[in-house]
C-alpha positions in Angstrom: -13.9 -13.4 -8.3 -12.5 -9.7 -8.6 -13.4 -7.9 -12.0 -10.8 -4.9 -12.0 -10.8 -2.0 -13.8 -8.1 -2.6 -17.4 -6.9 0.3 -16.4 -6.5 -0.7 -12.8 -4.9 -4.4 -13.3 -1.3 -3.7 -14.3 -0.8 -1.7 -11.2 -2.1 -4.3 -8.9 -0.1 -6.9 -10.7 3.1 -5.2 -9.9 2.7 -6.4 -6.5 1.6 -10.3 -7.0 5.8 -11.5 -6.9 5.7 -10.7 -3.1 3.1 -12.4 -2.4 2.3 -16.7 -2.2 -0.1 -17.5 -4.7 -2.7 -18.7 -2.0 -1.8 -15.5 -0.2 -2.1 -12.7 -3.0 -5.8 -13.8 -3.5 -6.5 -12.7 -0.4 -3.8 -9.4 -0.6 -5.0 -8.7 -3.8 -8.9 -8.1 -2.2 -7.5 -6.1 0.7 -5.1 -4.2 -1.9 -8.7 -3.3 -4.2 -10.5 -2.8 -1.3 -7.7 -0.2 0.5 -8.5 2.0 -2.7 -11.9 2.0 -2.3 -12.7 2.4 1.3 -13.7 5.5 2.7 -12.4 6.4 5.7 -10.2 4.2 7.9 -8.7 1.8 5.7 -9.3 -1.5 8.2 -9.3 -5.0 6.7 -13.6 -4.9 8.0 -13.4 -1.7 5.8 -11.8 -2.9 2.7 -13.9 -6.4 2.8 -17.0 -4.3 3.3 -16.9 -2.1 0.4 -15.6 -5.5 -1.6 -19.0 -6.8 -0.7 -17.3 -9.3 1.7 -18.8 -8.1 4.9 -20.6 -11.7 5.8 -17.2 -13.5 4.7 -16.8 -16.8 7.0 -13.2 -16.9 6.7 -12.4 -13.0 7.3 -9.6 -14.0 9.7 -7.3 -15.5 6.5 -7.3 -11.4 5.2 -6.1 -10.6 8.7 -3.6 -13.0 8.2 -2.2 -11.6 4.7 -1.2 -8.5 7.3 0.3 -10.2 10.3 1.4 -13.9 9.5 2.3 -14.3 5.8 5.6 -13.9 4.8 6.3 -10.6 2.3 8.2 -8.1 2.5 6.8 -3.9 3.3 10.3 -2.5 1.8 10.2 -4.5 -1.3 6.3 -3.3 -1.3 7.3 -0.1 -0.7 10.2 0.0 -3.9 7.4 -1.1 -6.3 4.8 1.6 -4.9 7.6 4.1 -5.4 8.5 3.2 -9.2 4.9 3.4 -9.4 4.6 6.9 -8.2 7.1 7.9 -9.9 6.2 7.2 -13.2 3.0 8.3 -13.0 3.2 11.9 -11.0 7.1 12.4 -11.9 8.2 10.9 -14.9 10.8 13.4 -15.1 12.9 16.4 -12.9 13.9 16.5 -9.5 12.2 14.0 -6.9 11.3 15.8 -4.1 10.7 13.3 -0.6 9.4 14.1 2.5 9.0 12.8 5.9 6.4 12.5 8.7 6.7 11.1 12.5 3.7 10.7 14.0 3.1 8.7 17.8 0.7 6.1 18.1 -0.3 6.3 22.1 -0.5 2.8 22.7 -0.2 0.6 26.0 -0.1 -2.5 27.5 2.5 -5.0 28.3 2.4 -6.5 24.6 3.6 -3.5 23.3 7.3 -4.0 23.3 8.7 -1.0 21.0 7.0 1.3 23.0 9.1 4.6 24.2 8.8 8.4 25.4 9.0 11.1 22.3 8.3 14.4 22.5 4.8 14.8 21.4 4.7 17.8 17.8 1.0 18.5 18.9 0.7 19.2 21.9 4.3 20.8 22.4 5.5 24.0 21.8 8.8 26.2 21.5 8.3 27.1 25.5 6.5 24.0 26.7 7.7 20.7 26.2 5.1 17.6 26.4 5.9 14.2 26.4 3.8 11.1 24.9 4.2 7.2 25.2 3.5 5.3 22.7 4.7 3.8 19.0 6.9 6.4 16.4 5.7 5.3 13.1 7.7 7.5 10.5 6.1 7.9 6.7 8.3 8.2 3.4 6.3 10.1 0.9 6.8 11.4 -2.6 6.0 15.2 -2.8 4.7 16.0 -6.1 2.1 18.7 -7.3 -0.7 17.7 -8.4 -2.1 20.5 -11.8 -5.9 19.7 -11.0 -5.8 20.1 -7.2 -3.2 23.0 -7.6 -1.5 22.0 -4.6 1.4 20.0 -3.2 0.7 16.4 -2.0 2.6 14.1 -0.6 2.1 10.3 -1.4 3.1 7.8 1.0 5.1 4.8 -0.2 6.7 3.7 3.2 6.1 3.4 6.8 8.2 1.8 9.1 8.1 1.8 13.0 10.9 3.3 14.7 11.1 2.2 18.3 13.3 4.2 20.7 17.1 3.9 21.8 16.3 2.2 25.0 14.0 -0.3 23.3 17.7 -1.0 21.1 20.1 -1.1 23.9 17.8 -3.8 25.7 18.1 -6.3 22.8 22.3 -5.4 22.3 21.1 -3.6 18.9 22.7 -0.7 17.4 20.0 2.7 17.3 
């Protein structure tokens, strides 16, 4: 079904072990697809600009995200490598890190918590947000044709708050 790009292939393949093999044909669409969307990279998004926009079974690629088994550290290890190899072969690596609050309600919502919210805060005022703390791992690297610094993400992970720890007898 998906004609990839030679160049393209090895990359994605890295990622078939953690992955079913009924499952990675549906992660290996969204995976294609996340590349090439524009914009917000949804699972609508990705099947659209795969040309899968009338799909009749568009709920098993929602599934690849929240009910098959694989594993988003393991995913993030191989996305790592693969950053690495290609933007920093060699030298120093450089990490950075990013937390960013996803206001989000409703009694579903269990990690919720109260953060103080970078944006709208200052050194004098202090604002607080509720919501989700999602924090993002990236490689910094600079990039010779964009003659800048970017930072590539390779892992996020959600990072709920003390008092969502000490409810379930977890250490913070």
């Amino acid at each position: 079904m998906l004609t990839l790009p030679a160049e393209l292939l090895p990359l994605i393949v890295e990622f078939a072990p953690l992955f079913s093999k009924r499952v990675w044909e549906h992660a290996k669409v969204l995976l294609v697809g996340a590349i090439l969307a524009p914009g917000k990279r949804t699972v609508t998004a990705c099947l659209r600009v795969m040309g899968l926009s009338q799909e009749r079974c568009f709920t098993n690629y929602h599934r690849v995200l929240n009910r098959a088994r694989w594993s988003a550290l393991e995913a993030g290890r191989i996305l790592l490598r693969l950053l690495v190899a290609s933007f920093a072969p060699k030298g120093e690596l450089v990490m950075g890190l990013d937390d960013t609050i996803e206001r989000r309600r409703g009694d579903q919502i269990k990690a919720r918590g109260i953060y103080r919210d970078p944006v709208r805060s200052s050194h004098s005022h202090f604002v607080k947000a509720s919501g989700l703390r999602w924090l993002c791992c990236m490689l910094l690297v600079k990039i010779s044709w964009a003659e800048s610094i970017w930072g590539l993400p390779f892992l996020t992970v959600l990072c709920p708050s003390e008092r969502y720890h000490t409810q379930r007898g977890r250490k913070h």
